[in-house]
N, C-alpha and C positions, 0 to 999 in steps of 0.2 A: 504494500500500500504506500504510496506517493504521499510524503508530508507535504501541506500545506503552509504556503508561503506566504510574511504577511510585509506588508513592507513597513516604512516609519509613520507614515501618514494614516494608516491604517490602526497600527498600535495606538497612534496618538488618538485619534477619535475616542478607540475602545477605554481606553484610562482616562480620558477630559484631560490631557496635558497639550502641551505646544510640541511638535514632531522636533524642536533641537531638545529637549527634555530626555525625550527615549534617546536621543544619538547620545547625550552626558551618561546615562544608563550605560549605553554598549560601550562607548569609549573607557568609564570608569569600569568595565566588566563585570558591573549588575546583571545586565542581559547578554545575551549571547546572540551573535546576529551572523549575516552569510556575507563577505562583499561585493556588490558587486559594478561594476560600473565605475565613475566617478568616489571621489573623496565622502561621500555623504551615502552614497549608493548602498542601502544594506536592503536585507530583506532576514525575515527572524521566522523560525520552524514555530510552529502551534506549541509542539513540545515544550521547549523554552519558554515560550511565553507563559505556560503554564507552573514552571519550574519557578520562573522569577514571582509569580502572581502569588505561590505558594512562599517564597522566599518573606515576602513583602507582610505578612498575615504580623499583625501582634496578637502576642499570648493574652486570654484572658486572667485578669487580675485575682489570686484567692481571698477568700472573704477572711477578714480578720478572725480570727478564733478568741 
């Protein structure tokens, strides 16, 4: 099965950020992306995205005892 490819502009919608947001992501190696093209040119696996989505989760807080 063919992973799906999403590109920045794409990420950026799905999370309500600015698309140089996700590239500060891949550059700082938050997200993991493919390159391709030009300087800016990524495209990022479903996989990943999910990875980082999961990465990103805060722990809930225990109730005081």
């Amino acid at each position: 099965m063919e992973e799906e490819l999403l590109s920045v502009d794409d990420v950026a919608k799905q999370f309500e950020v600015h698309p140089q947001t996700v590239r500060t992501w891949i550059k700082d190696g938050e997200l993991k992306a493919l390159r391709f093209g030009g300087r800016t040119g990524y495209k990022i696996e479903r996989r990943d995205l999910r990875e980082f989505w999961e990465s990103r989760k805060t722990a809930a807080k225990k109730a005081a005892a």
